[in-house]
FIDREN-886137 format. One line per 4 residues: their letters; for each residue z negated, x negated, y of N, C-alpha, C, O. Coordinates in steps of 0.02 Angstrom, whole numbers. Layout:
BEGIN
a = Z X Y Z X Y Z X Y Z X Y; ... .
This chain:
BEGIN
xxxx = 344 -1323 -27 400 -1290 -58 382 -1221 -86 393 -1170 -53; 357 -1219 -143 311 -1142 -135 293 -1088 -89 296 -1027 -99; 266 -1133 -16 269 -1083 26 317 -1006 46 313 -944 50; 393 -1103 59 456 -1062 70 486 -1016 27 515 -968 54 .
xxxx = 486 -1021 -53 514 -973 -94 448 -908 -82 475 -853 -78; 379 -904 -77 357 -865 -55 384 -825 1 409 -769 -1; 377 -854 41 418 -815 98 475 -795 95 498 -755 135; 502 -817 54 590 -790 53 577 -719 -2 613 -670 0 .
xxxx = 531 -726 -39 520 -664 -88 497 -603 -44 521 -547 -51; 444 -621 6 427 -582 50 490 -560 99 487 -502 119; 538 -593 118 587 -583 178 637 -534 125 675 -491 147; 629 -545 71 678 -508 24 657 -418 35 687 -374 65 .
xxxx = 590 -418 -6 561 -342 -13 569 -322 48 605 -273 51; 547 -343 104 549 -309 169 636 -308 193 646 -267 238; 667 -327 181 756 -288 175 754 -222 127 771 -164 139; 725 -255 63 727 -186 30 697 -119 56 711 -59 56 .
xxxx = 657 -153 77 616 -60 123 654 -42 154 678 14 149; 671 -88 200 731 -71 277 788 -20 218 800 39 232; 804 -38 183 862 0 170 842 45 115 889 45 76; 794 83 94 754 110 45 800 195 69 810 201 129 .
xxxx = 814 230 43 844 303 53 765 343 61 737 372 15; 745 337 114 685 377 118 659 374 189 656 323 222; 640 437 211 603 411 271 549 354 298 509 322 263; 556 349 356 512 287 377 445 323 396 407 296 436 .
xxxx = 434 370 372 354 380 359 334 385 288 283 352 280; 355 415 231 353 396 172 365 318 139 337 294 91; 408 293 174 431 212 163 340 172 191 324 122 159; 310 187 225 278 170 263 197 179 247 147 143 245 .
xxxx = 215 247 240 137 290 191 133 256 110 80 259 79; 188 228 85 175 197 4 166 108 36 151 72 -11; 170 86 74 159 34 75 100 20 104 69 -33 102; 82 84 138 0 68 172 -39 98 102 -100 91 102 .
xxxx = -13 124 55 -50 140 6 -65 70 -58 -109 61 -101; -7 31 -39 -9 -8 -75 -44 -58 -69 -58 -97 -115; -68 -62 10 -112 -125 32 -178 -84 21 -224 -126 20; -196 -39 16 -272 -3 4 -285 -17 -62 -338 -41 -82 .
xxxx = -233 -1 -100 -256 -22 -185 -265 -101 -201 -308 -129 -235; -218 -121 -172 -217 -219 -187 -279 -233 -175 -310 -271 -212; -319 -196 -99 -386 -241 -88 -455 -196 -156 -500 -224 -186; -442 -145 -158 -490 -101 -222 -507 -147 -268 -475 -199 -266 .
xxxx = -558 -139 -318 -587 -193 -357 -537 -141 -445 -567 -122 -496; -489 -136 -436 -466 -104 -492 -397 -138 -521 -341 -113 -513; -411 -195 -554 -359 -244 -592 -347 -202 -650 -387 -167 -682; -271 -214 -657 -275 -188 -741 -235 -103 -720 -189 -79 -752 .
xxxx = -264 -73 -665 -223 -29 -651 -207 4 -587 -200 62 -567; -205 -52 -563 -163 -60 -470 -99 -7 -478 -104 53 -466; -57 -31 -493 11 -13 -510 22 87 -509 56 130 -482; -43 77 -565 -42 194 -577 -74 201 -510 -53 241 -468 .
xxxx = -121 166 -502 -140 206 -450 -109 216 -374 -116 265 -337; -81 167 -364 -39 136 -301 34 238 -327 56 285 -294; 39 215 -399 93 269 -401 90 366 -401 123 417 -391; 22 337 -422 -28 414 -421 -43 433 -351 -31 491 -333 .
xxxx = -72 383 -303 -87 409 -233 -18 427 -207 -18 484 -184; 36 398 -203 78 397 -170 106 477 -194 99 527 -159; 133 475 -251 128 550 -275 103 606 -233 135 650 -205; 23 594 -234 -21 641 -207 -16 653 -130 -50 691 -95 .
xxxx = 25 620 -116 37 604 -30 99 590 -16 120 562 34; 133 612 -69 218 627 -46 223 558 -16 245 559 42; 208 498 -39 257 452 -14 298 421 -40 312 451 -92; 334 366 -36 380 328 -65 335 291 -143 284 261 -127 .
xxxx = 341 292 -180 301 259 -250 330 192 -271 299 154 -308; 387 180 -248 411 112 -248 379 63 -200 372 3 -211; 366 87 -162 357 31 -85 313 -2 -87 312 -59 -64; 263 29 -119 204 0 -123 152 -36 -174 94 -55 -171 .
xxxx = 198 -35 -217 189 -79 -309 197 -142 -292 168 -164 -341; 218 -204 -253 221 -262 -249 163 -297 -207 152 -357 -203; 126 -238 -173 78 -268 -119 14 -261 -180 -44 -277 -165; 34 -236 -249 -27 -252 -282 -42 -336 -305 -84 -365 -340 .
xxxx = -10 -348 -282 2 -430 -331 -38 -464 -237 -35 -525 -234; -61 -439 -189 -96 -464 -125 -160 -523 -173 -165 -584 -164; -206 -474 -226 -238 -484 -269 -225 -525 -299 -164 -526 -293; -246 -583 -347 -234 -617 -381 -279 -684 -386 -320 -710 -348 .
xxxx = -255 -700 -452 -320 -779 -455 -364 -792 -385 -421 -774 -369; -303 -837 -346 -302 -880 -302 -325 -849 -242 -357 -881 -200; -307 -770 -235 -338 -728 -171 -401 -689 -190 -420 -648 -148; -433 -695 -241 -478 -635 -282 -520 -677 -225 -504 -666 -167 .
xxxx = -580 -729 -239 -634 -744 -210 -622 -728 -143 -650 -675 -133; -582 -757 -67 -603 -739 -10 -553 -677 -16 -555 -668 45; -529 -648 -29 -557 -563 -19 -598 -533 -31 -623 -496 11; -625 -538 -102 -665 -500 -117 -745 -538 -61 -796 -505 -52 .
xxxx = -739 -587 -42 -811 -619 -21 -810 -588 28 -865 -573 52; -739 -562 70 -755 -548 131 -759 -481 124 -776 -458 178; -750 -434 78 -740 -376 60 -818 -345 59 -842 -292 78; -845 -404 27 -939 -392 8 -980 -390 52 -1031 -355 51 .
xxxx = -957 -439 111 -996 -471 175 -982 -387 200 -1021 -346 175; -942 -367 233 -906 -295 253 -960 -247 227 -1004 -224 264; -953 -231 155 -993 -185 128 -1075 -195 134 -1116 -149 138; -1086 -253 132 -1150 -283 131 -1185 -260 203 -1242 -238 202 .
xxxx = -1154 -265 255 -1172 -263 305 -1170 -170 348 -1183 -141 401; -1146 -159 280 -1141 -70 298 -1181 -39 262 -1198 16 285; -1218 -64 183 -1251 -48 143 -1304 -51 113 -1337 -14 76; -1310 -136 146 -1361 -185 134 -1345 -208 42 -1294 -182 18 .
xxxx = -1380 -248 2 -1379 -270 -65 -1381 -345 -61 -1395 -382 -14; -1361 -361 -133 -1413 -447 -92 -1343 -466 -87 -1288 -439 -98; -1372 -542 -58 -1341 -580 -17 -1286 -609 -60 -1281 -597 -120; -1238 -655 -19 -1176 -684 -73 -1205 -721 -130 -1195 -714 -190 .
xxxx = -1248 -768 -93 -1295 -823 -127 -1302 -808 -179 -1281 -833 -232; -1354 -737 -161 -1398 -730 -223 -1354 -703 -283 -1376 -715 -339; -1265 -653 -276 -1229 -652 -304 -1200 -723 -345 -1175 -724 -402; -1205 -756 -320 -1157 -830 -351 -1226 -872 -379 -1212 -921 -413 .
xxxx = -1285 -860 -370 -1332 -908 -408 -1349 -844 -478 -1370 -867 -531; -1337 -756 -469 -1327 -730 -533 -1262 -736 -572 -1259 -736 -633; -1220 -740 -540 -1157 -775 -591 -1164 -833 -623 -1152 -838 -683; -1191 -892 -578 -1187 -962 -614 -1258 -935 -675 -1247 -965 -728 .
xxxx = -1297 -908 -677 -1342 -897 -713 -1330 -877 -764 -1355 -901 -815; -1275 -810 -767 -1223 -775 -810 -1172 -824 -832 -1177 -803 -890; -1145 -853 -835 -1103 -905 -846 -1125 -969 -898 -1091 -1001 -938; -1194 -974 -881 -1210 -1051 -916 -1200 -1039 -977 -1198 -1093 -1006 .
xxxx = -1192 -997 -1011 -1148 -993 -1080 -1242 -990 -1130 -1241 -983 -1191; -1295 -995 -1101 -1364 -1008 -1130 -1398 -937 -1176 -1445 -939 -1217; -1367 -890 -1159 -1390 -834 -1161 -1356 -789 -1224 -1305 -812 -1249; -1377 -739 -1245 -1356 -700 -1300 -1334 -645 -1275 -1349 -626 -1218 .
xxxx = -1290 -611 -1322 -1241 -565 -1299 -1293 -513 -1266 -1275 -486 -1214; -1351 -499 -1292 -1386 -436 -1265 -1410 -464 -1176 -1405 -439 -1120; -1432 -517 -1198 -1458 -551 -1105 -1394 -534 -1082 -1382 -482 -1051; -1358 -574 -1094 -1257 -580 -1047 -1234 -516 -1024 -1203 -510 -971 .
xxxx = -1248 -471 -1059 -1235 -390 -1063 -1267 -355 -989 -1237 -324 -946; -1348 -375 -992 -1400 -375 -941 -1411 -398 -893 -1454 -381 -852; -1370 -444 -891 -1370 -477 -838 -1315 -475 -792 -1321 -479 -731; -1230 -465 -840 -1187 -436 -789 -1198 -377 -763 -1181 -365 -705 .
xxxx = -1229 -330 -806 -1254 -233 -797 -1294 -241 -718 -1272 -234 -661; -1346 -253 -739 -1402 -302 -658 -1347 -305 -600 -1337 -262 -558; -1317 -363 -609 -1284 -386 -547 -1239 -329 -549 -1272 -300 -506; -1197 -291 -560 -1159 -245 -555 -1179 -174 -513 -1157 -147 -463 .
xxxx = -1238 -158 -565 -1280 -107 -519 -1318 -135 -448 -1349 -93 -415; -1316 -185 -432 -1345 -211 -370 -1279 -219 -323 -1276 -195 -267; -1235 -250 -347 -1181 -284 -291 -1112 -223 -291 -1060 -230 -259; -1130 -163 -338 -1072 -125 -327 -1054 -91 -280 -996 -75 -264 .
xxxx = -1118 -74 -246 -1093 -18 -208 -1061 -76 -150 -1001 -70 -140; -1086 -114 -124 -1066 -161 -80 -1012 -168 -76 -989 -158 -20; -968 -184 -123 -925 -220 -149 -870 -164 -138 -815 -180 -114; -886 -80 -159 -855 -50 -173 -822 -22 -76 -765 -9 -56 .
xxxx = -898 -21 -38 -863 2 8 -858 -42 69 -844 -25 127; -874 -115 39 -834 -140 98 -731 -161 76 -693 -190 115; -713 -136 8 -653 -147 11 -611 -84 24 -552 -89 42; -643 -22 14 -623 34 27 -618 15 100 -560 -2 111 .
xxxx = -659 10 158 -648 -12 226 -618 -52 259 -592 -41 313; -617 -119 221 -553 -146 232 -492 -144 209 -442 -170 234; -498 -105 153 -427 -72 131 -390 -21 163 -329 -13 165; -440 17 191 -412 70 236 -394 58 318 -361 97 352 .
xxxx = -421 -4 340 -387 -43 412 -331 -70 378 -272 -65 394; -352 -93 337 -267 -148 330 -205 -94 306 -145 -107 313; -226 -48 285 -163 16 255 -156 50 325 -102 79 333; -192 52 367 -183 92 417 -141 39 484 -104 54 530 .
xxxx = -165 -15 464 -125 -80 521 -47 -78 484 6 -67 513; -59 -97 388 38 -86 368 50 -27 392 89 -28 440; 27 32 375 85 67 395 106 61 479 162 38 492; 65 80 529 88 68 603 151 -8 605 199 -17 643 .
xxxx = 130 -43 561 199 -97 556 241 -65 551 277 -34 590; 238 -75 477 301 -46 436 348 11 470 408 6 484; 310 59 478 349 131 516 386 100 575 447 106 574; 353 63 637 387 42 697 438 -27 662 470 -53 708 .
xxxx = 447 -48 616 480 -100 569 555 -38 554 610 -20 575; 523 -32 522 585 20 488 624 66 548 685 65 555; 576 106 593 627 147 659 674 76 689 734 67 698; 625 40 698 669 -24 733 728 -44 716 776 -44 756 .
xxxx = 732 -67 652 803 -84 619 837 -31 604 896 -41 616; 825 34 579 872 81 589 899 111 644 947 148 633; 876 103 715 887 130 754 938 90 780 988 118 801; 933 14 784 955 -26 807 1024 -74 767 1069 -106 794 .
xxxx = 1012 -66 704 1053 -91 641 1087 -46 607 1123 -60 559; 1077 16 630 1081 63 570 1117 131 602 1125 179 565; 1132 133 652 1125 192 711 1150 258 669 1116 310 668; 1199 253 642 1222 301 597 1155 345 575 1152 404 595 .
xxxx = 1105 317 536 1053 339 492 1017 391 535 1008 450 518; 989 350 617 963 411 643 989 469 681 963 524 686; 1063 440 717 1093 513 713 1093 564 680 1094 621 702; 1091 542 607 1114 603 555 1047 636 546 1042 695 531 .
xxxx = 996 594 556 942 623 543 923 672 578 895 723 558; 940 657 637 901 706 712 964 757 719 953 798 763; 1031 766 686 1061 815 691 1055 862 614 1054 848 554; 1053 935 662 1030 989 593 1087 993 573 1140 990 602 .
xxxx = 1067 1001 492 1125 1010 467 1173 1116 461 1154 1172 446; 1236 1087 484 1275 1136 486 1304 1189 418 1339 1169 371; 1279 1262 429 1253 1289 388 1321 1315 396 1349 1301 449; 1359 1361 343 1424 1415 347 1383 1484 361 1340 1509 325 .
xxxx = 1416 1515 448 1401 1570 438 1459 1605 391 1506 1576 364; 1442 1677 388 1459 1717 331 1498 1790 381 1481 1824 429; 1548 1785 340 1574 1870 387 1556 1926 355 1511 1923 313; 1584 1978 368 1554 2046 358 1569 2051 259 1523 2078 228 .
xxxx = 1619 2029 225 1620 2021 166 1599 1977 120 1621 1972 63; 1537 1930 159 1485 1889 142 1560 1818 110 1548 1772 71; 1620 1829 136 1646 1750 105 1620 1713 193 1592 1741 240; 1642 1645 187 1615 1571 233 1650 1593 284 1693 1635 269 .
xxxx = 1646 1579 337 1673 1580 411 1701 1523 409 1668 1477 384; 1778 1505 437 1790 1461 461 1762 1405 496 1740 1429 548; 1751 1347 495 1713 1306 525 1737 1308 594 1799 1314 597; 1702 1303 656 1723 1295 733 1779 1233 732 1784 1187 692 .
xxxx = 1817 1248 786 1850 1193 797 1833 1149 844 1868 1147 895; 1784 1110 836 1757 1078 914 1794 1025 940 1784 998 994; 1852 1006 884 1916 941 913 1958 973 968 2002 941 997; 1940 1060 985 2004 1090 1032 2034 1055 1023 2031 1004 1058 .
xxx = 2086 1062 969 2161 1095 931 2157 1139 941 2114 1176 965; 2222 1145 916 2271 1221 892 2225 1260 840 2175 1245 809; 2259 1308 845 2211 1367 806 2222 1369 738 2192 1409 703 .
């Protein structure tokens, strides 16, 4: 049951894009921005940054605030494990193992604040860089796979659901020329009528 109200939350936002007042490359560019930040190791402030990049890249800043929540309890470990394996294997640093036998070590609650301090610092400076660029890399396939969705998602249903939207789009808009006393020109009569 969960599943299905999941999915129905998901079938929801993706209407909302479809009908978002924005192009389907901006609609498209904030949602591939939004899946790059969800996989980033930066909880706490997904949201600015998802709204800051998008900013910085002229895209949609809405679109892409819900794919921060990808992240969470239940998804943190195999992303991030597979995020490490990725980086690990581009960067080298130790192994998962040896990551999860320094956590359980960090964890046993045995230690004083100065060890605990030293020991997350340790593992941090060892497993960061790893960590850091195997999610940047898989953040940047999976933002680069949403958007190629999304964009052929969005032309699709507007083109096809929507026809109005891309006509108007692909026709320039009609400017008033001006006569010799700079007032508006009559608009053409292209209904041929009467004069």
């Amino acid at each position: 049951m969960p599943f299905r109200r999941g999915w129905a939350k998901v079938k929801k936002w993706i209407i909302h894009l479809l009908h978002l007042d924005d192009s389907a490359h901006r609609i498209a560019l904030g949602v591939a921005i939004g899946m790059f930040v969800a996989v980033t190791p930066t909880w706490g402030i997904q949201m600015l940054l998802v709204v800051g990049l998008a900013w910085l890249c002229r895209a949609n800043k809405v679109a892409g605030i819900p794919l921060v929540w990808v992240t969470n309890p239940a998804t943190n470990v195999p992303i991030y494990s597979f995020c490490y394996i990725v980086g690990r294997a581009l960067v080298g640093g130790p192994g998962l193992e040896e990551v999860k036998q320094a956590l359980a070590l960090i964890s046993m609650g045995d230690l004083g604040w100065g060890a605990l301090a030293k020991g997350w610092a340790n593992l941090m400076w060892h497993a960061a860089a790893p960590l850091w660029v195997g999610t940047c890399v898989v953040g940047a396939v999976c933002g680069a796979i949403t958007y190629v969705i999304m964009y052929c998602l969005i032309t699709f249903y507007r083109r096809h659901h929507r026809p109005h939207l891309v006509e108007d789009s692909r026709a320039p808009a009609a400017l008033p020329t001006t006569t010799g006393e700079g007032a508006a020109a009559p608009p053409d009569n292209a209904g041929g009528e009467g004069p």
